[in-house]
N, C-alpha and C positions, 0 to 999 in steps of 0.2 A: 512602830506606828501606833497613835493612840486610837483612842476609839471614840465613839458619838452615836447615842442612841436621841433619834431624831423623830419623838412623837408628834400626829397630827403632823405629817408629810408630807398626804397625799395632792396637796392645792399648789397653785402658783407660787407661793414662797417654798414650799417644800422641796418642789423643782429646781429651782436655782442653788439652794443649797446641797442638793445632794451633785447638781453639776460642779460646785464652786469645792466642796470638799470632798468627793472621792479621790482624787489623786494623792492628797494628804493624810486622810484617817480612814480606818475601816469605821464602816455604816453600818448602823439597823435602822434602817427606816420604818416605822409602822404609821397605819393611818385604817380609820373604819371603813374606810371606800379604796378596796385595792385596784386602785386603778393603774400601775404598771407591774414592771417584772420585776423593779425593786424593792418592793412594798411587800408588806408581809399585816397581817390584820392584827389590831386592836385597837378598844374603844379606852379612850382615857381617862375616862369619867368613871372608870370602876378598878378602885384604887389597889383592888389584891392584884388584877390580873396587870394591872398595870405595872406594881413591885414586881413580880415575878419575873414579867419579859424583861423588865430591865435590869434586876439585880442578876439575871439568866448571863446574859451581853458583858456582863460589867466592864460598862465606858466610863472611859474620864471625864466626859461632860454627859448633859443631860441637854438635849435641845425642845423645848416645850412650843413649837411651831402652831399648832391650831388652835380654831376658834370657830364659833358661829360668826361670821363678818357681813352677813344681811340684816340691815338695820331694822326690814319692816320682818323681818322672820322674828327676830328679837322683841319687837314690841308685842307681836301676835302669839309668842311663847316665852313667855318670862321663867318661868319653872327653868325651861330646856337651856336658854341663855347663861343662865347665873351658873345650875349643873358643869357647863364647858366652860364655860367663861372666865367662872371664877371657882368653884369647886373644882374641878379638875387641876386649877393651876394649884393650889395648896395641895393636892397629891402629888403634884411634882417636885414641888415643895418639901413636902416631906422626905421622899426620895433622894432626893438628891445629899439634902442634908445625913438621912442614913448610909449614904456612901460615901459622905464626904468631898463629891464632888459639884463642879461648876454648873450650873442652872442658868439655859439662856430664855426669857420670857419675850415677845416679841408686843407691846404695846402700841397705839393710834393715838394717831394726831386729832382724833376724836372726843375725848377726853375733854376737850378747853370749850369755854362756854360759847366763842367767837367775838366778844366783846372790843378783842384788842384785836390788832391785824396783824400780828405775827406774836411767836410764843419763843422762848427759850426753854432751856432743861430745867429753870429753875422758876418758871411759873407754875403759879401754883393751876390746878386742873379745877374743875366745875363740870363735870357731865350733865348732859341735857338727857338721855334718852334711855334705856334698860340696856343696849349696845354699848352705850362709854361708859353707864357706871359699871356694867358687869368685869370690863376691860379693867380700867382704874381700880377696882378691888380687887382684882389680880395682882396688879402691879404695885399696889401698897401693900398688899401681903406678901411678895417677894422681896421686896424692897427692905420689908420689915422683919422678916425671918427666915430668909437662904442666905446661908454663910457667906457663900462666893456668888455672885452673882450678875449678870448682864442682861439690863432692861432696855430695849430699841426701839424706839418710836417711830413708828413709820405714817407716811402721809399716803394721798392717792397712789394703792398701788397696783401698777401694772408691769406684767409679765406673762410667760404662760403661753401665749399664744392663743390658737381659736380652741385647744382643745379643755384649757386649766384658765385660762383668763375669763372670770365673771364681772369684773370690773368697766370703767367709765370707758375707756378704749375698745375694752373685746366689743359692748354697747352701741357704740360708734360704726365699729368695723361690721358687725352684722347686719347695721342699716343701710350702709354702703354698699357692701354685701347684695342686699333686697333691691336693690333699681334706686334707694332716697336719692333726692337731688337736691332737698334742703334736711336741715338738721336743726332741731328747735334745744336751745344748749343755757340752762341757765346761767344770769349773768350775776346773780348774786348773791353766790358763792365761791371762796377764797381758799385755794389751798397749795398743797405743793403736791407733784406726782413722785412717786419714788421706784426708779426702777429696781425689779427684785435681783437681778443678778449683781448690781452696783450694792446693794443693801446685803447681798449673803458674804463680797467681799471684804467688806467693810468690817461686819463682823469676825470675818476669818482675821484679818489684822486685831483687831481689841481682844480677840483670843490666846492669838499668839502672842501678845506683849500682854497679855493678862491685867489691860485695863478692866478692870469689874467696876462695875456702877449705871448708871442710868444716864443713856445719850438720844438724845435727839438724832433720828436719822432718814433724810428724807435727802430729797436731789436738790440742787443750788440753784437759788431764782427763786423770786417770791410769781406768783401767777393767778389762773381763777380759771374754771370749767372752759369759758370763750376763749381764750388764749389758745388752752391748750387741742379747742375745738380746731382753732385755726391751723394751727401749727398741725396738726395730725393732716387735714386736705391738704396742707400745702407740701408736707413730706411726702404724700400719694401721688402730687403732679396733682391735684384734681380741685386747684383754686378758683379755677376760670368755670368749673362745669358744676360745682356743690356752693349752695346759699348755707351759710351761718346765720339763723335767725336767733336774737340774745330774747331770751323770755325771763318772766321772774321765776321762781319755786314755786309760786300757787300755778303754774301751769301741770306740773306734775303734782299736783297735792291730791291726788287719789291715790295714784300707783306708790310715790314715795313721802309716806305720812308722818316717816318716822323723825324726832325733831334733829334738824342738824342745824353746828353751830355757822354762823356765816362766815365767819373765817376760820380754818385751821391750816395757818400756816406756820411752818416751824421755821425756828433758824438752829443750825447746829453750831451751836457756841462752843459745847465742850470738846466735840471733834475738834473743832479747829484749832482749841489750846494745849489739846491735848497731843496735836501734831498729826493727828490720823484719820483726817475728812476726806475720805477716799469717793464722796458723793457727787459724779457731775454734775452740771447745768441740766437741768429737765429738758430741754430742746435736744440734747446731741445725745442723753439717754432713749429720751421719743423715739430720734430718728435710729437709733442704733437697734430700738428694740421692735418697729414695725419693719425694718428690712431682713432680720433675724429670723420673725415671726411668720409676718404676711406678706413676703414676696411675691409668692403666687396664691395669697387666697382672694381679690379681686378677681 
């Protein structure tokens, strides 16, 4: 059984991957917030103690999961951003390369400026904000100097449930949650959602068939925030009793400051020629992952 040390673990993507692959490889998962029994503590950003846990493990792959992924945390800590973002991923970088083994980086559909309304794997990227470029400099430095490597693009992602989900769903669910009976859901912004357990499988296939390289990986369906507003009431039953009010982004432009592009949507080209788009439709991932989740947290 091979092995997989899976830093920065402990969030929603870490979850699903440690679901999607225990049956197949032995795990170290580590992450600075131990928050279950699988987890075991360290910070990645501190490149000895990081060599050590993992040269300790010696797995055949190296899975580099985390990130700062709050855009307005990022613009209000630039120092701390780049540190995780993008320093920590060249120490993983490093690593892996000293072991000779495969490096998986998990990248955003953040990155693109929004100019076009949909991206492939071979457009080029334009960050707007200290969040995409920190991202993007990660994933040009891996791109550009880990041997073996796999970079993943992921779009809006939800997973996690109410415990690990920080995202535009868990957001939704907590207000629903609180008595809301309308939901003010910007309309002009474009992207794709990407569920995390569909996104860890997918990976485990480009693994196992040792495509390395850089793929776009998000759920099928191009969409935008009210879509997916709707689609989430109408999977709850609760079409007829919750208002979808479409507002623009200067409605929230205090709380969320930080610049996002107006469309990041992906299309996975390379998956699909490659044979191994394992990514549903964002609707039957939704519905698969709020019956999963929140069955009974209404």
């Amino acid at each position: 059984m091979s092995k997989i040390y899976m830093a920065g673990s402990g969030g929603m993507l870490g979850q699903a991957f440690h679901a999607v692959f225990q049956e197949s490889h032995e795990l170290k998962c580590t992450d600075k917030d131990v928050n279950d029994k699988w987890l075991s503590f360290l910070d990645f950003r501190d490149l000895e103690a990081y060599r050590k846990d993992v040269e300790a493990f010696k797995p055949d792959f190296l899975f580099h999961l985390g990130a700062h992924t709050d855009l307005e945390y990022c613009e209000r800590n630039v120092e701390d951003a780049y540190l995780t973002n993008t320093t920590a991923v060249e120490n993983a970088v490093w690593i892996a390369n000293k072991l000779d083994i495969p490096l998986l980086y998990i990248s955003t559909a953040g990155i693109y400026d929004g100019r076009k309304d949909t991206y492939d794997d071979w457009d080029l990227p334009n960050p707007l904000g200290h969040y995409a470029r920190s991202k993007y400099m990660g994933e040009l430095y891996v791109s550009s100097n880990a041997r073996r490597h796999l970079i993943c693009r992921a779009g809006w992602m939800m997973g996690g449930g109410p415990a690990k989900d920080k995202k535009f769903i868990s957001k939704l669910m907590k207000q629903l949650k609180g008595g809301a009976k309308e939901l003010n859901i910007v309309s002009d912004k474009l992207g794709t959602p990407t569920y995390t357990m569909d996104f860890a499988a997918n990976v485990k296939a480009l693994v196992e068939k040792e495509y390395w390289g850089l793929y776009n990986m998000v759920c099928e369906g191009t969409t935008g925030r009210v879509e997916v507003a709707k689609e989430l009431v109408s999977v709850l039953g609760l079409s007829s009793s919750i208002k979808v009010n479409e507002v623009s982004s200067d409605f929230f432009k205090d709380t969320y400051f930080a610049p996002r592009p107006d469309s990041e949507r992906l299309i996975n080209r390379k998956l699909a020629l490659r044979g191994v788009n394992l990514m549903r439709d964002w609707r039957v991932a939704l519905k698969d992952y709020v019956n999963a989740a929140y069955s009974s947290y209404l």
